[in-house]
C-alpha positions in Angstrom: -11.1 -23.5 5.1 -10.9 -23.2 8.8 -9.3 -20.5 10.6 -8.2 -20.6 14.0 -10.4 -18.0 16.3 -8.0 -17.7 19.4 -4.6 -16.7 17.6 -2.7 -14.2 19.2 -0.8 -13.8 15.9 -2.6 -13.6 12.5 0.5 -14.0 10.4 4.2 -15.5 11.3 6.9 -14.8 8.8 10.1 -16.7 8.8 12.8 -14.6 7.3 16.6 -13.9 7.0 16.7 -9.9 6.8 18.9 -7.9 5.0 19.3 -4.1 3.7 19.0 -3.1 -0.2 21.1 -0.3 -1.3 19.6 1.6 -4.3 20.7 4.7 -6.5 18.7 7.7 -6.2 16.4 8.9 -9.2 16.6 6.2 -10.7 20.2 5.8 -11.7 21.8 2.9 -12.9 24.1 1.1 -10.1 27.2 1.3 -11.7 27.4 5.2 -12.5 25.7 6.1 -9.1 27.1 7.9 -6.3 24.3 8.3 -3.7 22.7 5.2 -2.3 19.3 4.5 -0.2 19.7 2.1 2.4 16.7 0.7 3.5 15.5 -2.7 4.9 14.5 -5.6 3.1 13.3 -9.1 3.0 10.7 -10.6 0.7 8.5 -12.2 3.9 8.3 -9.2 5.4 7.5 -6.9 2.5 4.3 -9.7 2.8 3.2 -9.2 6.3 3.5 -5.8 6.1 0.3 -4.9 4.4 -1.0 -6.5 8.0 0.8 -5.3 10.0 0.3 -1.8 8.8 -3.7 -2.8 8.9 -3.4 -3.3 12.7 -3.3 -7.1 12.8 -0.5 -8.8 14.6 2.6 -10.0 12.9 5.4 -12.0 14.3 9.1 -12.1 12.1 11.2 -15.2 13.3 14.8 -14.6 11.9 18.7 -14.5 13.0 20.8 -11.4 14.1 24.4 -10.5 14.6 25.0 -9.4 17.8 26.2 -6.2 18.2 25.8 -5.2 14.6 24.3 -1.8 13.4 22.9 -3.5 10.6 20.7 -5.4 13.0 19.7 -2.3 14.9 18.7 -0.7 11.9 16.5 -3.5 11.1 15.2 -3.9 14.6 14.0 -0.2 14.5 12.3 -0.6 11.2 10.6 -3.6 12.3 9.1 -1.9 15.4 8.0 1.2 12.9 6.2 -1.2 10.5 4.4 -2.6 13.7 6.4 -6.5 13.7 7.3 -8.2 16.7 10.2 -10.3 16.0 12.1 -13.3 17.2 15.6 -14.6 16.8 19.0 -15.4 18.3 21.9 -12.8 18.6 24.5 -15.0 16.4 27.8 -13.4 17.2 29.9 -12.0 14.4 33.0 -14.1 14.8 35.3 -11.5 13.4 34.9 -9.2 9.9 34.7 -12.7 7.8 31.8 -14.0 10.0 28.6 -13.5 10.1 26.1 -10.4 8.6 23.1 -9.4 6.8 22.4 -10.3 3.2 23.2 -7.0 1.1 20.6 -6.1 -2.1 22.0 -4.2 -4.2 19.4 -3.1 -7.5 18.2 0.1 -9.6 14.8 0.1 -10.5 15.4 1.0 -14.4 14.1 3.6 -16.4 12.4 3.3 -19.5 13.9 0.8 -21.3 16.7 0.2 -19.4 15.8 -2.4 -17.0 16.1 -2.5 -13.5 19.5 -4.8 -12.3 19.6 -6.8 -9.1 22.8 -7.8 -7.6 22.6 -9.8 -4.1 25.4 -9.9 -1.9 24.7 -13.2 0.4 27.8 -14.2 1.5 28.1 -15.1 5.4 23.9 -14.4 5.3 23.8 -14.9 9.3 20.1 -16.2 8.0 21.0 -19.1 6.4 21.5 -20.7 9.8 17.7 -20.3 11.0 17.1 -23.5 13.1 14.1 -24.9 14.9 15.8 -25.2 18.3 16.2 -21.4 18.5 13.0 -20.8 19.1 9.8 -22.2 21.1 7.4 -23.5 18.5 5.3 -25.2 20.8 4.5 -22.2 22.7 4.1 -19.7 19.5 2.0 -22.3 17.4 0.1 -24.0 20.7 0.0 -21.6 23.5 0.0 -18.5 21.6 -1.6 -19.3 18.2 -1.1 -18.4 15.1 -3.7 -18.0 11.9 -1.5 -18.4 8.9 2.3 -19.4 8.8 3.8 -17.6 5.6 6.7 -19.8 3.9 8.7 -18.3 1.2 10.7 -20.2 -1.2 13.6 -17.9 -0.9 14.1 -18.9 3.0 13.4 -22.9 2.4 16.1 -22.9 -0.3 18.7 -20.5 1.6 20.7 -23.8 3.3 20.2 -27.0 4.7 19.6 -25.5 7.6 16.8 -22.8 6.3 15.1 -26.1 4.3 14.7 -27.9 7.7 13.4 -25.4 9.4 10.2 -24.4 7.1 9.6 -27.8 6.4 9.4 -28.4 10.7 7.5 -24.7 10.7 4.9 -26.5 8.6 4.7 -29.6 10.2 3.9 -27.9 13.7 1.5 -25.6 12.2 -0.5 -27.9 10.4 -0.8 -29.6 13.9 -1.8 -26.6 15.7 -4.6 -25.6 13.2 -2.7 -23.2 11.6 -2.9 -21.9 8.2 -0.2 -22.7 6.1 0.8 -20.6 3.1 3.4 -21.0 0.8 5.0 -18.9 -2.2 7.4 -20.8 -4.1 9.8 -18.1 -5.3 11.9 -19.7 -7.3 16.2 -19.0 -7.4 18.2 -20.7 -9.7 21.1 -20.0 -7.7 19.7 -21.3 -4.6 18.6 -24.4 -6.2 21.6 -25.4 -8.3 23.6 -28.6 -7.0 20.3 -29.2 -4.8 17.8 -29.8 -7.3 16.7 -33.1 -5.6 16.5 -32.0 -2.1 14.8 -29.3 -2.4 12.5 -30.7 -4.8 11.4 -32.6 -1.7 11.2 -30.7 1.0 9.1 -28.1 -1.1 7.0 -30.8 -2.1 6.4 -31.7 1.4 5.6 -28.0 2.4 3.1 -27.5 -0.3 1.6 -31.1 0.4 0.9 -29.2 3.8 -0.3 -26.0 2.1 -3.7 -24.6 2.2 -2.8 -21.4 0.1 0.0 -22.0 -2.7 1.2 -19.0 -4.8 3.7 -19.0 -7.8 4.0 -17.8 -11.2 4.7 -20.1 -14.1 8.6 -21.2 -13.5 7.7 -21.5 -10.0 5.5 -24.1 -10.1 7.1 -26.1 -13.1 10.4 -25.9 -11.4 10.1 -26.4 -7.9 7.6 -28.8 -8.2 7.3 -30.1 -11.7 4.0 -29.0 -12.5 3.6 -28.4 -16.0 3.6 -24.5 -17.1 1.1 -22.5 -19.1 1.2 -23.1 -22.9 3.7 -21.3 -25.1 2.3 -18.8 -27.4 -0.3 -15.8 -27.3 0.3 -12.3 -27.8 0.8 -11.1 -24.4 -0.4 -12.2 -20.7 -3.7 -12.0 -21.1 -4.2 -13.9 -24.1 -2.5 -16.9 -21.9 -5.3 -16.7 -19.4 -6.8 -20.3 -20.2 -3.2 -21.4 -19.8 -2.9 -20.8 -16.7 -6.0 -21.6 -15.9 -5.1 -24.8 -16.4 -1.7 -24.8 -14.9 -4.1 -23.8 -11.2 -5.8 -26.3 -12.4 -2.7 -29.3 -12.5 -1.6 -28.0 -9.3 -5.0 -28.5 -7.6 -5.3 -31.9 -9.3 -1.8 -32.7 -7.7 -1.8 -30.7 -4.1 -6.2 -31.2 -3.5 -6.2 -29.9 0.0 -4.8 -26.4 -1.0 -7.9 -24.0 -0.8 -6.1 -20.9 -2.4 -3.9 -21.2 -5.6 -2.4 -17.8 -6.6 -0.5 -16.7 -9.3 0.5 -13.2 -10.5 0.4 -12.0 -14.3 3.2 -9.1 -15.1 3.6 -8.1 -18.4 6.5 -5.6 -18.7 6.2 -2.3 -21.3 9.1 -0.6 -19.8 10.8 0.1 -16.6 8.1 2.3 -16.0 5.3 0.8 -17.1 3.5 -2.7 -16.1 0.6 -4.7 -17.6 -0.1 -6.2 -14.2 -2.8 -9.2 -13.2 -3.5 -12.0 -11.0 -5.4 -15.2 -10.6 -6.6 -17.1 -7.7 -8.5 -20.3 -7.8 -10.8 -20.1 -4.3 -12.7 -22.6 -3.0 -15.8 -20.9 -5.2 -13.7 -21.3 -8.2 -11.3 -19.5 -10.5 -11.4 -15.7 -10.3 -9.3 -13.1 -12.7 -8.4 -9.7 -13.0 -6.9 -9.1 -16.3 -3.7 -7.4 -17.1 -4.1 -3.5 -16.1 -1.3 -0.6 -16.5 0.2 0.5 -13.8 2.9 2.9 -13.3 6.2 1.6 -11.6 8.7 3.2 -9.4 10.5 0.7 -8.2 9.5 -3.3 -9.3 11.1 -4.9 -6.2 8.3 -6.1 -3.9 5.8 -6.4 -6.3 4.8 -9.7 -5.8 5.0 -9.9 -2.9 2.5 -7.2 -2.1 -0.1 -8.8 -3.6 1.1 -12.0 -1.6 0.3 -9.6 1.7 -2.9 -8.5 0.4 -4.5 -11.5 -0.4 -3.7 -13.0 2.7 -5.0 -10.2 4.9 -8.4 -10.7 2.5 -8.2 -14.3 3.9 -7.3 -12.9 7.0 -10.7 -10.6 7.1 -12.5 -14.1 5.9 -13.5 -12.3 2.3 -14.2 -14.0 -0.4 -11.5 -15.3 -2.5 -12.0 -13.0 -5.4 -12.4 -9.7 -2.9 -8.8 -11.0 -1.4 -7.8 -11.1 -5.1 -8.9 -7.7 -5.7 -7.0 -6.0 -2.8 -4.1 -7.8 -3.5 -3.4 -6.3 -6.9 -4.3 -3.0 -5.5 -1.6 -3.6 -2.9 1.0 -5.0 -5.4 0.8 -2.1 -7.6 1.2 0.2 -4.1 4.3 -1.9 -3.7 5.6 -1.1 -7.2 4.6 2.6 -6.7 6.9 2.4 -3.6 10.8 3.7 -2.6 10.8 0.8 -0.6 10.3 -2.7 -1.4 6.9 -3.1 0.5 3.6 -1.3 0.8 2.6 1.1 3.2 -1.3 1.1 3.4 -3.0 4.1 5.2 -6.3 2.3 5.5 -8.1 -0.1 3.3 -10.1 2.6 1.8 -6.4 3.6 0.2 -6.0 0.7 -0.9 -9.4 0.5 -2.3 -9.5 3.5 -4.2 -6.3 2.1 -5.8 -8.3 -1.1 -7.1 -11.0 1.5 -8.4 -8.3 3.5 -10.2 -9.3 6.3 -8.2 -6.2 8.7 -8.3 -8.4 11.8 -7.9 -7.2 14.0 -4.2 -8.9 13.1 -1.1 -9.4 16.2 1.2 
């Protein structure tokens, strides 16, 4: 797999941001009367592990002018190290345009977590390719590895146009082109055959392909792991062999990922991950790990593997620290990771919990 050498950005995110509110301690939503507002999108909880690691990130999304949503965002993107990109869409009155709104506990014991999104007038959904210069940020500029998420290609028309023409000009530029499937029922219903092909044409342009299970078998018909087995890790070989229907059907993809979660309570995951490299399958079986808040799980181990790709280690190393930096993820208030260094993050693969003075 070949990675460009004179990128000026290592990782491009498109993205519709939004805030999450969440109940303090724990509490469930609908008893709770002290929130945490804090910002939130699934492609920027990935490119956060690299941006936090010093490598630079670039966000392309929509905001509403004048909003204090949008500010908030806009600071927290700076904090987390992102340069952005987008339009200032004006609000067009209370019923017009804003930011997506995630509202979701994070469960305790066995009470589980509850997610309820608020997407109405999502100032996201009208991402477009003529807002922003692609020539001059995939040609002039550069970029290593494009990151597509399957929440933003299924958001509207509009969003579904725009990743497919995101991977189009990447793949023309030499860039990288990574794409996690992230399945929504509600995003896909009444649009099951368009979206069908437009993610089937993004991942025909893939070289790194992550989903788990229903993501694959539903967005693009590849046929799931076996039924059966006592837990995750008994269901391994299945899918093994899931990686290995998708490689058979998508051959120029170097990096097939998929996460293993198994849950023993709120508070408790079995959590795993496989990725089938270029050097073949690699696994590391279903470990404990103690959960704070779920959200951004996934899609911390998403960040971490492709800053291992990023570095140019080995697809089994890139595994490695992405688990670590899933579970940092689920250890987290927020919905992303927040790496010190990669020795942190390493310590966390070891299970080394012990204090560092």
């Amino acid at each position: 797999m070949h990675m460009r050498t004179d990128a000026q950005w290592s990782l491009v995110v498109p993205t519709s941001m939004g805030v999450r509110l969440a109940p303090e301690n724990r509490q469930p939503v609908h008893v709770a009367d002290r929130f945490r507002l804090t910002v939130t999108s699934a492609e920027t909880n990935v490119a956060a592990i690299s941006s936090y690691l010093g490598l630079p990130t670039l966000v392309l999304t929509n905001f509403v002018a004048g909003s204090p949503i949008s500010q908030i965002i806009k600071t927290n993107l700076r904090a987390r190290g992102m340069s952005y990109l987008g339009p200032e869409v004006p609000q067009g009155g209370p019923w017009g345009n804003r930011h997506q709104i995630n509202i979701a506990d994070a469960g305790f014991g066995g009470r589980a977590p509850r997610v309820w999104n608020d997407r109405s007038g999502e100032v996201g959904r009208q991402l477009s390719v003529e807002d922003f210069d692609l020539e001059e940020i995939f040609g002039a500029q550069g970029v290593t590895i494009l990151h597509l998420s399957g929440l933003i290609a299924a958001l509207s028309e509009d969003t579904s146009r725009f990743c497919v023409e995101l991977a189009r000009v990447a793949k023309k530029h030499g860039t990288l082109v990574s794409m996690d499937m992230n399945y929504r029922a509600t995003f896909w219903k009444g649009r099951e055959e368009e979206l069908r092909a437009a993610f089937s044409e993004i991942a025909s342009l893939s070289d790194i392909l992550i989903g788990n299970e229903e993501d694959f078998q539903l967005c693009l018909g590849i046929e799931g792991p076996a039924a059966g087995g006592e837990d995750i890790g008994d269901k391994i070989a299945s899918f093994k062999e899931m990686i290995a229907r998708v490689r058979q059907a998508y051959p120029q993809a170097s990096f097939i990922a998929t996460t293993l979660r198994e849950v023993v309570s709120a508070n408790t995951h079995r959590w795993g991950m496989i990725v089938s490299g270029e050097d073949g399958d690699h696994v590391v079986e279903p470990r404990e790990i103690d959960i704070l808040d779920r959200i951004g799980g996934g899609d911390g181990s998403v960040g971490g593997m492709l800053y291992g790709i990023l570095q140019g280690w080995t697809a089994e190393k890139a595994m490695q620290f992405g688990w670590a930096t899933g579970a940092m993820a689920a250890g987290a208030e927020t919905d992303y990771a927040v790496p010190a260094d990669e020795a942190q993050v390493w310590s966390v693969w070891s299970g080394n919990a012990r204090v560092q003075r």
